[in-house]
RODO-2510 file (C-alpha; in nm, 4 decimals, decimal comma):
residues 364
     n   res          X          Y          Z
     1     x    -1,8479    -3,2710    -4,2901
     2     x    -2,1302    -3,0010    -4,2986
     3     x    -2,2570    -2,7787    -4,0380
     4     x    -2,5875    -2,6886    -3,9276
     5     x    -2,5512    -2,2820    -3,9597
     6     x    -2,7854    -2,2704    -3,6053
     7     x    -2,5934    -2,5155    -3,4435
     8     x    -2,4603    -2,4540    -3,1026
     9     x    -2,1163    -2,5770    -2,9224
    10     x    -2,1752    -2,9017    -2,7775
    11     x    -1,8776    -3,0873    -2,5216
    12     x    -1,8257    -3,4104    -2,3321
    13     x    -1,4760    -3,4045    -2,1618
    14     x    -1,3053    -3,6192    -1,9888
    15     x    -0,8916    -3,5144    -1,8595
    16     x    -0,7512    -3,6893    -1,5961
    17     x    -0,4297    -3,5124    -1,4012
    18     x    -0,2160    -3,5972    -1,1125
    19     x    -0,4332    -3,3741    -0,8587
    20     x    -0,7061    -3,2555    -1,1158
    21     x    -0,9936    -3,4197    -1,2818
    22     x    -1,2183    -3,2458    -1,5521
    23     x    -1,5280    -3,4141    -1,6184
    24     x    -1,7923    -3,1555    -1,7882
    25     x    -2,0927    -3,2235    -2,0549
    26     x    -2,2549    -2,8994    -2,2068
    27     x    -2,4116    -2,7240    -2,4563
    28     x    -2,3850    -2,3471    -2,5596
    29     x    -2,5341    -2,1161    -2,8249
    30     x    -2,5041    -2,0532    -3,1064
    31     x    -2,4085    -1,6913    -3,0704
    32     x    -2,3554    -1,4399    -2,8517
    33     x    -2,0769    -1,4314    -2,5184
    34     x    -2,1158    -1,7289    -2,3043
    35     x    -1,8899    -1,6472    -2,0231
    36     x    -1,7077    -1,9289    -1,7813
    37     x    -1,6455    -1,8124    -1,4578
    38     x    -1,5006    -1,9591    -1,1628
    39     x    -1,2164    -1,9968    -0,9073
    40     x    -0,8455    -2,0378    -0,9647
    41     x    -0,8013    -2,3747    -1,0825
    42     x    -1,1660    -2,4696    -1,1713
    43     x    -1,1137    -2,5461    -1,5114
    44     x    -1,1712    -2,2240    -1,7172
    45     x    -0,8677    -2,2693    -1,9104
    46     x    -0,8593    -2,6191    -1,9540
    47     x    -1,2015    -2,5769    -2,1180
    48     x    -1,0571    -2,3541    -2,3756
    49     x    -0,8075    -2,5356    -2,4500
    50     x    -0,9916    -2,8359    -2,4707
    51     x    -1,2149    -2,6952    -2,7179
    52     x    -0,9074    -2,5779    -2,9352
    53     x    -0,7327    -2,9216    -2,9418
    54     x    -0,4299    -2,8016    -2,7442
    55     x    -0,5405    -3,0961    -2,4533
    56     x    -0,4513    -3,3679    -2,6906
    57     x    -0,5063    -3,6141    -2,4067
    58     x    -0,8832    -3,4874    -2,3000
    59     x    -1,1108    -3,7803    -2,4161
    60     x    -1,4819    -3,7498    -2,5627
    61     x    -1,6233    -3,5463    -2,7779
    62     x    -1,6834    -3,1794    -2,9401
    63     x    -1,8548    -3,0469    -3,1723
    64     x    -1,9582    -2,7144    -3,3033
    65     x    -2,3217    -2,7725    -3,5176
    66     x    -2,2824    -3,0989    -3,7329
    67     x    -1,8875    -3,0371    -3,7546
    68     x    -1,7639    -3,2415    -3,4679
    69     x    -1,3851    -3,2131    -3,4005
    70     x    -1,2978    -3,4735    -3,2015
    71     x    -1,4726    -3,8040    -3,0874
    72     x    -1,2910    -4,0097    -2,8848
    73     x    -1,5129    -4,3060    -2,9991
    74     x    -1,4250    -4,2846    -3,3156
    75     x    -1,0500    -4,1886    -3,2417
    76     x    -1,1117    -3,8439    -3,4424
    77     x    -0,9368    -3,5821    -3,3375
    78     x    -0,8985    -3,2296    -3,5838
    79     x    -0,6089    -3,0259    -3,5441
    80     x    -0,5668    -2,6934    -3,3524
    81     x    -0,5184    -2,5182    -3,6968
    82     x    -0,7913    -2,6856    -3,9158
    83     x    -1,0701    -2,5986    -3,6302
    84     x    -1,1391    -2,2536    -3,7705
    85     x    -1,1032    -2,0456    -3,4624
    86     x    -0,9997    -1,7232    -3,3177
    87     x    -0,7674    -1,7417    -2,9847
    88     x    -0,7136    -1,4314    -2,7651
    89     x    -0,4960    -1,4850    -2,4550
    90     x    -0,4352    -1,2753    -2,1638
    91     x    -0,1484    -1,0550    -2,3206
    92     x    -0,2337    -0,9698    -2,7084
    93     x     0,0010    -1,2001    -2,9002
    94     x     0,0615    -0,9525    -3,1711
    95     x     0,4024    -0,9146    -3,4326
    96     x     0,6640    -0,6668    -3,2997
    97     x     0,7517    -0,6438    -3,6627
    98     x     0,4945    -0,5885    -3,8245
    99     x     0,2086    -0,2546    -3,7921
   100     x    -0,1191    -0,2836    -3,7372
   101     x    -0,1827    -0,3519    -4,0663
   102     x     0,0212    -0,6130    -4,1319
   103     x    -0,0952    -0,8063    -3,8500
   104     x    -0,4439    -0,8079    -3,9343
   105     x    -0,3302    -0,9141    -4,3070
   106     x    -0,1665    -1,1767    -4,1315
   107     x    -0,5225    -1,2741    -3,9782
   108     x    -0,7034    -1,2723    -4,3558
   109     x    -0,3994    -1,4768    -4,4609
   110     x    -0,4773    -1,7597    -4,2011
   111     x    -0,8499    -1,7988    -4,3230
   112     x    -0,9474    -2,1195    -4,5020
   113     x    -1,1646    -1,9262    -4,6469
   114     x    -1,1357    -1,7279    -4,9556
   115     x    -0,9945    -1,3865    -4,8480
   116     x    -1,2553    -1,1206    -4,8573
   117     x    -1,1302    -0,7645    -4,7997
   118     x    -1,4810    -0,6917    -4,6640
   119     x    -1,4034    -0,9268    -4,3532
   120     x    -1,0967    -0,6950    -4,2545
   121     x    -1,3007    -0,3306    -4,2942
   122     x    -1,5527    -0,4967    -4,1040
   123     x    -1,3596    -0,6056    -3,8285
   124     x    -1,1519    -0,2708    -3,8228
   125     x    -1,4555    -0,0648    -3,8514
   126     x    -1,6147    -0,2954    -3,5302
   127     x    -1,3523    -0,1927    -3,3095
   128     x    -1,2638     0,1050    -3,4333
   129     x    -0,8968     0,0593    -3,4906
   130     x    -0,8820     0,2645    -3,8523
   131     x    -0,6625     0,5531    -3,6850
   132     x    -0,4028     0,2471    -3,5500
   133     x    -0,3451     0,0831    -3,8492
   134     x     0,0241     0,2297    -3,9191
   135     x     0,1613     0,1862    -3,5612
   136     x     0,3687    -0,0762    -3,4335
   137     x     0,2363    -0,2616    -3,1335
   138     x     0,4945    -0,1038    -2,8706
   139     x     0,3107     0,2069    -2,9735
   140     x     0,0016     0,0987    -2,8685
   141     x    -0,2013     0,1164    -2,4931
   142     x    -0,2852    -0,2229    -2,3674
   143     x    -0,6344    -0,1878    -2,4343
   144     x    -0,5344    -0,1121    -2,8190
   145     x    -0,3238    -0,4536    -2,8415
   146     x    -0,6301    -0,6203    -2,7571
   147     x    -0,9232    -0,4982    -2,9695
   148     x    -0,5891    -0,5529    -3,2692
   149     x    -0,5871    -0,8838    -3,1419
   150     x    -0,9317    -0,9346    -3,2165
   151     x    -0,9418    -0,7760    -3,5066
   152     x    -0,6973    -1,0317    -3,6520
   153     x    -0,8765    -1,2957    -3,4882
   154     x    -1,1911    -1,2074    -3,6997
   155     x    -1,0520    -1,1299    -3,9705
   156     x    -0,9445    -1,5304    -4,0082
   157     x    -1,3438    -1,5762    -4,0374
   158     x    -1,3300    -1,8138    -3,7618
   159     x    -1,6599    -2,0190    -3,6442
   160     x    -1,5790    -1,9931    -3,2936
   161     x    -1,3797    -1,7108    -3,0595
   162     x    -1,2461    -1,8208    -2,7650
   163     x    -1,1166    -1,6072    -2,5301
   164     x    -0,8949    -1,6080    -2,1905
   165     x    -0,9472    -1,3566    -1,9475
   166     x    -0,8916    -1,0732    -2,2526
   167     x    -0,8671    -0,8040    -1,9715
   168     x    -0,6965    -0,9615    -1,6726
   169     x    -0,3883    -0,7723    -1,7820
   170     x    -0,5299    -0,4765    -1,8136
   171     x    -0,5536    -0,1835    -1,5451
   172     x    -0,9530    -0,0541    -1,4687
   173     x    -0,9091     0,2571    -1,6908
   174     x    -0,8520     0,0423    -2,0102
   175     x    -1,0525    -0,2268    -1,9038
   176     x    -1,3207     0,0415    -1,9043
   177     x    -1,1938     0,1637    -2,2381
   178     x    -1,2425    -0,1736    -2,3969
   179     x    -1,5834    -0,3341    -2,2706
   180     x    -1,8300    -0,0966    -2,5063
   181     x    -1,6092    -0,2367    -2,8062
   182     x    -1,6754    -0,6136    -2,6619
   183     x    -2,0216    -0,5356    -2,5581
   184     x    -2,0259    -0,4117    -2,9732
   185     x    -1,8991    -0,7307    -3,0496
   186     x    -2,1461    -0,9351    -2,8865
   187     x    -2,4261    -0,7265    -3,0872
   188     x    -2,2977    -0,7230    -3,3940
   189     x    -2,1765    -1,0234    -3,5169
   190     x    -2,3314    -1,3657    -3,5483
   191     x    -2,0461    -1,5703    -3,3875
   192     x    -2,0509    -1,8196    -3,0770
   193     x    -1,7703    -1,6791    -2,8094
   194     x    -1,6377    -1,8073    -2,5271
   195     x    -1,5137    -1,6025    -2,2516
   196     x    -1,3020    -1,6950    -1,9223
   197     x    -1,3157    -1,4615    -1,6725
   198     x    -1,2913    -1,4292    -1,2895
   199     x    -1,4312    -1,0571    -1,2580
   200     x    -1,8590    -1,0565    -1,1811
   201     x    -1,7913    -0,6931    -1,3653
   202     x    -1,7515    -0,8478    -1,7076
   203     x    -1,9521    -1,1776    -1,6658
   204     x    -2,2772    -0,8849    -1,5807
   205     x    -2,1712    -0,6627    -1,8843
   206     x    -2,1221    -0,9211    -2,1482
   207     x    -2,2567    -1,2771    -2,0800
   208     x    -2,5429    -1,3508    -2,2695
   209     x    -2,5041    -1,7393    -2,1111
   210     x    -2,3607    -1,8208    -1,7881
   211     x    -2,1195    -2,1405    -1,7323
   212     x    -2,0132    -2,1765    -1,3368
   213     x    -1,7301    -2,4379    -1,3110
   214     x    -1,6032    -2,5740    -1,0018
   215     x    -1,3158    -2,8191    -0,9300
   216     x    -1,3088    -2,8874    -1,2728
   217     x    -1,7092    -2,9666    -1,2989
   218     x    -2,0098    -2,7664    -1,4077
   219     x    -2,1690    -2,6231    -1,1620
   220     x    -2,4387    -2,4562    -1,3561
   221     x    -2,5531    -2,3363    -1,6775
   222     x    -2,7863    -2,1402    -1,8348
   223     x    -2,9059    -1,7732    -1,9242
   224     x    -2,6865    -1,5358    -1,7327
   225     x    -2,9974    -1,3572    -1,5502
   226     x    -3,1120    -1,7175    -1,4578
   227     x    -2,8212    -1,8374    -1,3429
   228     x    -2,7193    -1,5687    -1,1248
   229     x    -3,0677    -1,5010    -0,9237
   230     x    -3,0876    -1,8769    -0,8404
   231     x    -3,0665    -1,9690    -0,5096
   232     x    -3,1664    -2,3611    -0,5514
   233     x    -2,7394    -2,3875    -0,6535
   234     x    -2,6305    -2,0792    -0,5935
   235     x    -2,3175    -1,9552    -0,8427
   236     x    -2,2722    -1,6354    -0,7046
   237     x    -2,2872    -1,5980    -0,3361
   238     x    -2,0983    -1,3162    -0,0666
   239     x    -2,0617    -0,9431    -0,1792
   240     x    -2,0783    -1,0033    -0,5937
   241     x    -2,4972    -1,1950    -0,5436
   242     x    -2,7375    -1,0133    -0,7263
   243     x    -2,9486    -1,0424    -1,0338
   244     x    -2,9544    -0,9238    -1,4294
   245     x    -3,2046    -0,7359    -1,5484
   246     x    -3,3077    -0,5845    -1,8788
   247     x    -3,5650    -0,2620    -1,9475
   248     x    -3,6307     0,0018    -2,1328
   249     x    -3,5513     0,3606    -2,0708
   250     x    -3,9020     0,5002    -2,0328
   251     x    -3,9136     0,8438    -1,9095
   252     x    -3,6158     1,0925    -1,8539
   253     x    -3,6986     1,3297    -1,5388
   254     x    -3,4240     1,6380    -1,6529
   255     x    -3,5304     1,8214    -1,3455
   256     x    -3,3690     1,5415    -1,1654
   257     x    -3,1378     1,3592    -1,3537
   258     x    -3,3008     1,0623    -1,3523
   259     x    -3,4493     0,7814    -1,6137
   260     x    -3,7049     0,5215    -1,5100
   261     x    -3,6307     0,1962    -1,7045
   262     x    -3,9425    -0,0039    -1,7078
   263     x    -3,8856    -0,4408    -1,7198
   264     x    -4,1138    -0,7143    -1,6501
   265     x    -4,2829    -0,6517    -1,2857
   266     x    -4,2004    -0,3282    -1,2297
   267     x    -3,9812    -0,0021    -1,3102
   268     x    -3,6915     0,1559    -1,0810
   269     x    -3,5413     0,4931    -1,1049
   270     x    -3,1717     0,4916    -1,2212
   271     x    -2,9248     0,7787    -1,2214
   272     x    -2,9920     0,9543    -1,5710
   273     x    -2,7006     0,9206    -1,8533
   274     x    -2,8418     1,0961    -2,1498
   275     x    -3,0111     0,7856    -2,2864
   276     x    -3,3244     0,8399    -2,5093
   277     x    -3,6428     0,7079    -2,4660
   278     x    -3,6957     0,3431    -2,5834
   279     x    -3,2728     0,2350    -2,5466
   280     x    -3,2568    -0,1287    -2,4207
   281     x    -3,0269    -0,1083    -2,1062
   282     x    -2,8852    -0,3659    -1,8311
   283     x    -2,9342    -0,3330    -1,4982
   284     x    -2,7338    -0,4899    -1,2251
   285     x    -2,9227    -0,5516    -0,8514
   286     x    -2,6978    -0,6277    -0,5754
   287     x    -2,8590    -0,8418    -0,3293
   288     x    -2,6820    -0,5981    -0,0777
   289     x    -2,8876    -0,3451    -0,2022
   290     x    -3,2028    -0,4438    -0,1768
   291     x    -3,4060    -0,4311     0,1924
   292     x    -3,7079    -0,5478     0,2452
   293     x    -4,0677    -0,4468     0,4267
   294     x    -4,3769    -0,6435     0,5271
   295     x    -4,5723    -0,3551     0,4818
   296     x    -4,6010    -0,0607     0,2226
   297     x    -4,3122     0,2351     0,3165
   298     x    -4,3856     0,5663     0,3860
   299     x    -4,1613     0,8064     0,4356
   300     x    -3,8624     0,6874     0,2936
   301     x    -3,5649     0,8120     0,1398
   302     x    -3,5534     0,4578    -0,0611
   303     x    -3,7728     0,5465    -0,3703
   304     x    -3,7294     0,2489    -0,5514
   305     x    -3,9711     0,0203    -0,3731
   306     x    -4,1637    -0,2967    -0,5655
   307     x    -4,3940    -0,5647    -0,4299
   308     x    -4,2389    -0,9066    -0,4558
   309     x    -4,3282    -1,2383    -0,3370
   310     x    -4,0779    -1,4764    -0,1631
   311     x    -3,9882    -1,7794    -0,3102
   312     x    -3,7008    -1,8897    -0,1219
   313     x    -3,4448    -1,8685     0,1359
   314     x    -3,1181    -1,9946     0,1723
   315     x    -2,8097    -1,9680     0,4042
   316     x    -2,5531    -1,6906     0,2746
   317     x    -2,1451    -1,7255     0,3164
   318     x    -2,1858    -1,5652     0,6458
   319     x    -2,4188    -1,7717     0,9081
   320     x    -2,5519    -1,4468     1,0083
   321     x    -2,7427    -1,3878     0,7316
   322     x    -2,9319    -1,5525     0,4082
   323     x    -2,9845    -1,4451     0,0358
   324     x    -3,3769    -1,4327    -0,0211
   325     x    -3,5056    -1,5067    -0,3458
   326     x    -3,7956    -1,2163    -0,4683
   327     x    -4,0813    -1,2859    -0,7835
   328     x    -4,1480    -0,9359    -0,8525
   329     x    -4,4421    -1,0572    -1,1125
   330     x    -4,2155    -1,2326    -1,3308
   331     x    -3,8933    -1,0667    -1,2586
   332     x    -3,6708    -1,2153    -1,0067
   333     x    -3,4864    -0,9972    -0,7350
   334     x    -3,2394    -1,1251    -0,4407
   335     x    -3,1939    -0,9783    -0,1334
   336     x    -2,9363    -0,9929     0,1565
   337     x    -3,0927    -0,9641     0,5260
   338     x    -3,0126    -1,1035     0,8968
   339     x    -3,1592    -1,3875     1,0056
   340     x    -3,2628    -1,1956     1,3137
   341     x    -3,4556    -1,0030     1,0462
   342     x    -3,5672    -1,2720     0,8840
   343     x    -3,7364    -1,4490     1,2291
   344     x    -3,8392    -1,0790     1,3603
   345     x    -4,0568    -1,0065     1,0393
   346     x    -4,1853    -1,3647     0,9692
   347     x    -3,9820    -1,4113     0,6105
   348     x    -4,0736    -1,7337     0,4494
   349     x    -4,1334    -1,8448     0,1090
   350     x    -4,4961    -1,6909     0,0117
   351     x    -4,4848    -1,4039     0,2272
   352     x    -4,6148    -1,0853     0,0370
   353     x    -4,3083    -0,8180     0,0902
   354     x    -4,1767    -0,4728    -0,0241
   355     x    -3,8316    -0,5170    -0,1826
   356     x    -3,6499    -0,1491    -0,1231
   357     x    -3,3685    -0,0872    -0,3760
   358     x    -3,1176     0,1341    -0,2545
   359     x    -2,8655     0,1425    -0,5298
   360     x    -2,8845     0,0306    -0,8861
   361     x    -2,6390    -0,0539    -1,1457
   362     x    -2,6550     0,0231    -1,5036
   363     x    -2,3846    -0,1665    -1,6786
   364     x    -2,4775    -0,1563    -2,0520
***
């Protein structure tokens, strides 16, 4: 079978369990991180495994471009090891017995393709693992097992990299360690991934596309800055609601350590971390952090402050308060208030507002 070499991932599955149905149809890119988040049990797993062939009673159909491996119509079903993928669990699978080394030749070895020498410098070089390559695994930090892990994965010159909640096993210090090499990863290389996670930390990091399960069901999809600041199906509601956004470091105020990152509809000020002028960063709003006024502030210690329109309002997890959705000229913002705030100030969708952000994250 050929492949179309722009060709996304495309599934329609169908697994029936005692107390668990999966039902999902979706597409995904071609390239970059989409990441699948959700609760305990929604189906995060099952997806992966679906996609690898390891749910050999799942029934419809996947395909990755034109290559479709497995359609249930046609009772075609491709093997776990003739799918040309990369696997990364939880807890880095690697060889006690072998080094570094060996386990990545291991990984070239596995490749249908012809071996290429290249492949392996490029994926040691990627996540800068050349210092490792004589040390056995029990030698190495958690956060080391894994980038080895996907080292080897890539160096099989797979067309698809799945992977299960890479860092869930990890403690925060080497989970910090090892998001810049994933957030490398995503930039770098050509090559669809999927990602399970359960932490809002790496789905606003990495995910270039968003997919929300629930109960075994999609619950949305789309680009990761769309998905999270809608409020028509909220994803992401409670303390972890907030919005993506991408600028452009624009000015660096050394007097006080500051940078102004300029996006579509507006700029905010941002805590400065010797960036240059013109870096691409992400920023990370959490609707927690953002107040809002019906007229222009004066005065305040909030310097961050951007007209916005509203264009919707919806009930938060708390019956308290609601989530408001912002259009800050093309750039969407979401904010937390009281609905004693909301009736006191006369917030409703088309009402001209100041959004006040208190606190911004820059994640990447």
């Amino acid at each position: 079978m050929t492949r179309s070499a722009n060709g996304g991932l495309s599934l329609q599955l169908r697994l029936e369990r005692e107390s668990f149905t999966f039902d999902i149809e979706v597409a995904l890119p071609a390239r970059g991180i989409s990441c699948v988040f959700g609760a305990s049990g929604s189906g995060k797993t099952t997806l992966l495994r679906c996609v690898a062939g390891l749910e050999t009673e799942a029934e419809g159909r996947v395909s990755l471009g034109e290559t479709v491996w497995q359609d249930s119509a046609r009772r075609w079903l491709v093997p776990t090891w003739q799918r040309r993928l990369g696997y990364i669990f939880q807890e880095a699978s690697l060889f006690e017995h072998l080094d570094v080394q060996g386990n990545l030749d291991y990984g070239l070895r596995r490749s249908n393709a012809p071996a290429d020498a290249a492949t392996l410098a490029a994926a040691i070089e990627l996540l800068g693992i050349g210092s490792l390559l004589r040390r056995r695994p029990e030698g190495l930090s958690g956060g080391e097992r894994q980038r080895v892990a996907i080292a080897r994965a890539l160096a099989s010159q797979p067309r698809l990299l799945l992977l299960d909640e890479p860092l869930a096993s990890l403690d925060a210090a080497r989970r910090r360690d090892i998001l810049p090499w994933l957030e490398r990863l995503r930039d770098e290389i050509a090559l669809p991934m999927l990602y399970v996670t359960h932490s809002m930390e790496e789905v606003a990091r990495l995910a270039d596309h968003l997919l929300v399960l629930e109960n075994g069901r999609v619950k949305a999809s789309g680009p990761a800055g769309e998905v999270l600041a809608s409020v028509e199906n909220p994803s992401i509601v409670g303390e972890e609601a907030g919005v993506l956004l991408s600028g452009q470091i624009a000015l660096r105020d050394e007097l006080w350590q500051l940078s102004r990152v300029d996006f579509p509809g507006g700029s905010l000020w941002v805590r400065d971390q010797g960036w240059q002028a013109g870096q691409m960063v992400r920023l990370r709003v959490l609707a927690r952090d953002v107040s809002l006024a019906v007229s222009e502030p004066r005065d305040s210690s909030i310097q961050n402050q951007l007209r916005a329109v509203i264009t919707a309002v919806i009930a938060d997890d708390h019956p308290s308060q609601v989530l408001v959705r912002l259009d800050c000229s093309g750039s969407a913002l979401l904010a937390r208030v009281t609905r004693r705030a909301l009736q006191a100030l006369s917030l409703a969708p088309g009402t001209a507002v100041w959004a006040l952000v208190k606190s911004v994250a820059v994640i990447g």
